[in-house]
Short mmCIF file of the C-alpha atoms (twelve columns), coordinates in Angstrom:
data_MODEL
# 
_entry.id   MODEL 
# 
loop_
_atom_site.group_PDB 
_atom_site.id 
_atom_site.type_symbol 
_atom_site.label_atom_id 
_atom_site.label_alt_id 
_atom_site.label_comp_id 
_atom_site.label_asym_id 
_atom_site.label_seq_id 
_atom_site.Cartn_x 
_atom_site.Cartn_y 
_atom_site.Cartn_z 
_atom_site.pdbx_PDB_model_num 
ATOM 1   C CA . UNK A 1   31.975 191.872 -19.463 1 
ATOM 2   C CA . UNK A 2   30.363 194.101 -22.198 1 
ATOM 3   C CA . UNK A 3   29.806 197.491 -23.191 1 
ATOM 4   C CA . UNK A 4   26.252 198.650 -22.009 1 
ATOM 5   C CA . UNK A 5   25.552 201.223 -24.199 1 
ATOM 6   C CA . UNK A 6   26.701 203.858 -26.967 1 
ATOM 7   C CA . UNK A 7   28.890 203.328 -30.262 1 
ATOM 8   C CA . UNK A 8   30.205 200.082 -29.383 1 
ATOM 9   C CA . UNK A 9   27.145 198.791 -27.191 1 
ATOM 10  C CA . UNK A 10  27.367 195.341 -26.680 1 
ATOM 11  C CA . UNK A 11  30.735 194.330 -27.855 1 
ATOM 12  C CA . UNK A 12  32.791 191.746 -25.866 1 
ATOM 13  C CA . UNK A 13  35.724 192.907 -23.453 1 
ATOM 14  C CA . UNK A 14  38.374 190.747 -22.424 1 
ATOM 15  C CA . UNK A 15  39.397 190.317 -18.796 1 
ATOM 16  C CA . UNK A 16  42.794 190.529 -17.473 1 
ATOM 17  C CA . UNK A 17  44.109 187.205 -17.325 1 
ATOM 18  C CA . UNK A 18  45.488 185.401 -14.448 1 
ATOM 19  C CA . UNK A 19  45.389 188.491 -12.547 1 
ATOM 20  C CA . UNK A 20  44.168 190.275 -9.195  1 
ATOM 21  C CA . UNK A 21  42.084 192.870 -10.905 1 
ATOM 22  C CA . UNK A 22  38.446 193.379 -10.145 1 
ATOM 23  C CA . UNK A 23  36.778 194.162 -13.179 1 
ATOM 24  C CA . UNK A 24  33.636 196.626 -12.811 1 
ATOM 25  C CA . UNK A 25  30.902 194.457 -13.326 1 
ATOM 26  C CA . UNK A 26  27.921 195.160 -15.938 1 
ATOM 27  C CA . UNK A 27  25.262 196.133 -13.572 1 
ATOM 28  C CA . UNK A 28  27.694 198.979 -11.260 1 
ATOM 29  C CA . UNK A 29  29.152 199.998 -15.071 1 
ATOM 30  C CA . UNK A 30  25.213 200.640 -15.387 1 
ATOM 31  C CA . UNK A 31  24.447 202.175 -12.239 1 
ATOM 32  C CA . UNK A 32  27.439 204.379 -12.859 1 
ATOM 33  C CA . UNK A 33  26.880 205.933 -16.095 1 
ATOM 34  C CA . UNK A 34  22.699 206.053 -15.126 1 
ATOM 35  C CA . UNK A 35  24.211 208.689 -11.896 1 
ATOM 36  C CA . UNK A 36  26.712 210.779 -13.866 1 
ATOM 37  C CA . UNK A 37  24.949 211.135 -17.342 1 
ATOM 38  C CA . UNK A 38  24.379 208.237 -19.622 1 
ATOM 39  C CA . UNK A 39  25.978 210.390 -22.683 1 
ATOM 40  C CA . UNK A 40  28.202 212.973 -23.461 1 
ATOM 41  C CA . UNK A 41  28.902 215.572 -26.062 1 
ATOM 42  C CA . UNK A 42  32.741 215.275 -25.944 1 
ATOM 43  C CA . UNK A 43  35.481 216.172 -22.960 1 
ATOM 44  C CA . UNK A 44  38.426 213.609 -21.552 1 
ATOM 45  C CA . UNK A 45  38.766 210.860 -19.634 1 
ATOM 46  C CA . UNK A 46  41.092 209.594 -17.652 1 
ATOM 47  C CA . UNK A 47  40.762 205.924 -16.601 1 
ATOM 48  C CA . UNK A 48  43.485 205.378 -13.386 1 
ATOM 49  C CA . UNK A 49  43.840 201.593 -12.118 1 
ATOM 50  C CA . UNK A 50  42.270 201.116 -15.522 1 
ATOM 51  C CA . UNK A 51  42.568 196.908 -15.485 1 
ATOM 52  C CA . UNK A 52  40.503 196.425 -18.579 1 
ATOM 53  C CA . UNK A 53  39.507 199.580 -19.456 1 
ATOM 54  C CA . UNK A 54  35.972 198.896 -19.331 1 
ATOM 55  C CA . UNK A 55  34.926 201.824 -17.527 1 
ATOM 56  C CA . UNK A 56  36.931 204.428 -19.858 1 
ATOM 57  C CA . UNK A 57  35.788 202.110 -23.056 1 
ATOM 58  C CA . UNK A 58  32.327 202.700 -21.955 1 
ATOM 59  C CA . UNK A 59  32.821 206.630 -21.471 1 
ATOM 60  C CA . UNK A 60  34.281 206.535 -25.116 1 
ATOM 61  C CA . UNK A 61  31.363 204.624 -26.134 1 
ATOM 62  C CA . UNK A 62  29.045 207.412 -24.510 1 
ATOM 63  C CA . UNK A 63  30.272 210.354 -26.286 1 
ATOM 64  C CA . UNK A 64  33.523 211.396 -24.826 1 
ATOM 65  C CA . UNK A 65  36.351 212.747 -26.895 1 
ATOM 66  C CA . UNK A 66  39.160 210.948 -25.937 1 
ATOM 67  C CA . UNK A 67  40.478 208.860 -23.174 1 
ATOM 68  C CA . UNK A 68  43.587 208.513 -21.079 1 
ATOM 69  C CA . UNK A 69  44.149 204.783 -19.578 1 
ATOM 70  C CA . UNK A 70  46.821 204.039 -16.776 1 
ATOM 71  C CA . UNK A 71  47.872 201.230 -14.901 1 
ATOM 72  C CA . UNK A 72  51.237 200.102 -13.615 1 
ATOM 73  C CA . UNK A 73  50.739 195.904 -14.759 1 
ATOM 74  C CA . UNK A 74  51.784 194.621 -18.176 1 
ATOM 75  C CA . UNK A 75  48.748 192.508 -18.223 1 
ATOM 76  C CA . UNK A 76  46.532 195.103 -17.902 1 
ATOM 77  C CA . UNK A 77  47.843 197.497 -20.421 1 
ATOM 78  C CA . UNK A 78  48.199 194.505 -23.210 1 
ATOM 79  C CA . UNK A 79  44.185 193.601 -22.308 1 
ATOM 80  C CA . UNK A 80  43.599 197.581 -22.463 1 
ATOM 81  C CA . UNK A 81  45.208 197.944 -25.888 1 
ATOM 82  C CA . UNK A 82  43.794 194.962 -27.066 1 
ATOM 83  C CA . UNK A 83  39.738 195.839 -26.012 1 
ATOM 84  C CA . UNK A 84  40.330 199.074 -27.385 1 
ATOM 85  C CA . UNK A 85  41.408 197.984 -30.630 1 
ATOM 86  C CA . UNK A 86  38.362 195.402 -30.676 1 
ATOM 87  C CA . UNK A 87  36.207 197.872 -30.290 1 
ATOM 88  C CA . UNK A 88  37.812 200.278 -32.563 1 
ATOM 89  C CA . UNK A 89  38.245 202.877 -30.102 1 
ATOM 90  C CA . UNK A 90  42.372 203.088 -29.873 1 
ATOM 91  C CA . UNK A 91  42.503 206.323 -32.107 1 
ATOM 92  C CA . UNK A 92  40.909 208.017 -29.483 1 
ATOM 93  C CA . UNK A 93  42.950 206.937 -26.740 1 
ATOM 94  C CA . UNK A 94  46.058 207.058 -24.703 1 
ATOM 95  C CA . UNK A 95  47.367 204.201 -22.606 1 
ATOM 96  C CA . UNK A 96  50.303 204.452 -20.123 1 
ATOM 97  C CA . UNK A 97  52.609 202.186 -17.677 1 
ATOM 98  C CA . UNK A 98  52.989 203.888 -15.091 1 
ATOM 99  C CA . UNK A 99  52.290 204.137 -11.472 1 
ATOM 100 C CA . UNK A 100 49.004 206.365 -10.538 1 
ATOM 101 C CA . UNK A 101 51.035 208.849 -8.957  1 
ATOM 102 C CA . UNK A 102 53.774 209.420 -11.309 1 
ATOM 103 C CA . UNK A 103 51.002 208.921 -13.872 1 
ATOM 104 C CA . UNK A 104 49.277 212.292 -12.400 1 
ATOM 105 C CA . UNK A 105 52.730 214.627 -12.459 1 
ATOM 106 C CA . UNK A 106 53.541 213.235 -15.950 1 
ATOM 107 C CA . UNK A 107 49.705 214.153 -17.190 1 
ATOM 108 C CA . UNK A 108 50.332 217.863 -15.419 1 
ATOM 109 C CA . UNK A 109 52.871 218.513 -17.057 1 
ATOM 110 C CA . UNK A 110 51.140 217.778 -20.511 1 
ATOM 111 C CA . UNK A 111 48.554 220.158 -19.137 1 
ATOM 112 C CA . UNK A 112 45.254 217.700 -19.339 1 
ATOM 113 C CA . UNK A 113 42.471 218.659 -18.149 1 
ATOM 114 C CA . UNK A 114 39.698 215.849 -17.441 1 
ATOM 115 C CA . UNK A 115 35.850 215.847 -17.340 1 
ATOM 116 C CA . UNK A 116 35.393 212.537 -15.986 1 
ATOM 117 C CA . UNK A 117 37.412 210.495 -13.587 1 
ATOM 118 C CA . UNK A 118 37.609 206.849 -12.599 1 
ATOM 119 C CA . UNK A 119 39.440 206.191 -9.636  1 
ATOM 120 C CA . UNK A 120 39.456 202.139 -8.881  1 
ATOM 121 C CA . UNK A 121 42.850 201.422 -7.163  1 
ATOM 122 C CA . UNK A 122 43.122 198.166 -5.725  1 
ATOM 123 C CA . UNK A 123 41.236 198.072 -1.929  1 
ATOM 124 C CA . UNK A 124 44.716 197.511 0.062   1 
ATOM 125 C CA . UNK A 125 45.837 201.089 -0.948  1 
ATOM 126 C CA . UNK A 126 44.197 203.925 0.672   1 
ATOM 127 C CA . UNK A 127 45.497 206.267 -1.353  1 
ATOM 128 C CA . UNK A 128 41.801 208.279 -1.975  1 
ATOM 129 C CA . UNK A 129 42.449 211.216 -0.089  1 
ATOM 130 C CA . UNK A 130 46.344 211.830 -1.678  1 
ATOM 131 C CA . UNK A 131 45.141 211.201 -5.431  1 
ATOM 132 C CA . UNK A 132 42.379 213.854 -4.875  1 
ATOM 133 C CA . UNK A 133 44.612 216.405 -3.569  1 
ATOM 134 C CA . UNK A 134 46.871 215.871 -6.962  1 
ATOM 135 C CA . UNK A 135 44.366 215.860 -9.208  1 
ATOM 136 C CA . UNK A 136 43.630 219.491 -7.632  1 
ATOM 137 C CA . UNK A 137 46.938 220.665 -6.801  1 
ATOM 138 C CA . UNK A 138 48.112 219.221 -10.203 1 
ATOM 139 C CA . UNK A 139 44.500 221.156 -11.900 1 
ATOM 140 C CA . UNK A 140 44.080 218.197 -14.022 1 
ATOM 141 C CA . UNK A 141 40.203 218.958 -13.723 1 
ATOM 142 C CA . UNK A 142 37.677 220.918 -15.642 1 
ATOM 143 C CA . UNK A 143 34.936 222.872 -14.222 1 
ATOM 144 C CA . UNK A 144 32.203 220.457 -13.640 1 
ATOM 145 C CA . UNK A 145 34.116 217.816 -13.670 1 
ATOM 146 C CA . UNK A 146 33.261 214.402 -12.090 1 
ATOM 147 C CA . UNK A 147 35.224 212.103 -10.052 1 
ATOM 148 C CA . UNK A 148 33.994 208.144 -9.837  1 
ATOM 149 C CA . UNK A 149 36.026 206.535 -7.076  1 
ATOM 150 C CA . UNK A 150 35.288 202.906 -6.572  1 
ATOM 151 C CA . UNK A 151 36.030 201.246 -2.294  1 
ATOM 152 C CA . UNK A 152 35.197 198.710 -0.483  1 
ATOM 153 C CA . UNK A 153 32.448 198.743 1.525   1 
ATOM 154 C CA . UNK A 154 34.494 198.872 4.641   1 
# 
């Protein structure tokens, strides 16, 4: 697992070890960023599930501002802290513990606003529909903004 492309193109990131996360592989990160834009100017992120961080990494990578990482595992937040400071990306970035839903009051509260979102919870919670109504109801979108929300194929 790499970053594709940008500041920090082809730099290393560590997986989550010993863990049930499903890292984004290299060629969907790819396919991704070729759909939605392959850089930006600036604008937020906000990486939910985040398990490595690779998909928010990359978005930093490609131009964005800054970058909000949550996920509710220990192992995930020490591998997230630790590929962002290997790729010397961690000034530009918040991580949180937290579960996704709590995560989203907490972040309306602070008044973000996103331009990009990745939404990747783990395939035995169908949670889609009630994490899109927050992240309206809560307005934690800009105009424009995009939503990436990884399934299964079922």
């Amino acid at each position: 697992m790499r970053v594709i492309s940008g500041s920090v193109k082809g730099r290393t990131l560590k997986a989550v070890s010993g863990s049930q996360t499903r890292p984004t592989t290299d060629k969907v990160k790819e396919a991704i960023f070729s759909m939605i834009g392959p850089y930006f100017t600036d604008g937020a992120v906000l990486d939910l599930f985040a398990g490595t961080g690779g998909l928010g990494i990359e978005a930093l990578s490609r131009g964005m501002e800054r970058a909000i990482f949550v996920d509710k595992e220990g192992s995930s937040i020490q591998t997230i802290r630790a590929n962002l400071q290997a790729t010397g990306l961690d000034a530009r970035a918040e991580i949180y513990r937290n579960d996704a839903l709590r995560a989203l009051k907490a972040l309306e509260k602070r008044k973000n606003r996103f331009d990009l979102v990745f939404l990747d919870p783990p395939y035995r919670l169908k949670i889609a529909e009630q994490l899109l109504e927050l992240l309206l109801q809560y307005q934690l979108l800009q105009p424009n903004a995009i939503i990436v929300y990884e399934h299964d194929s079922a």
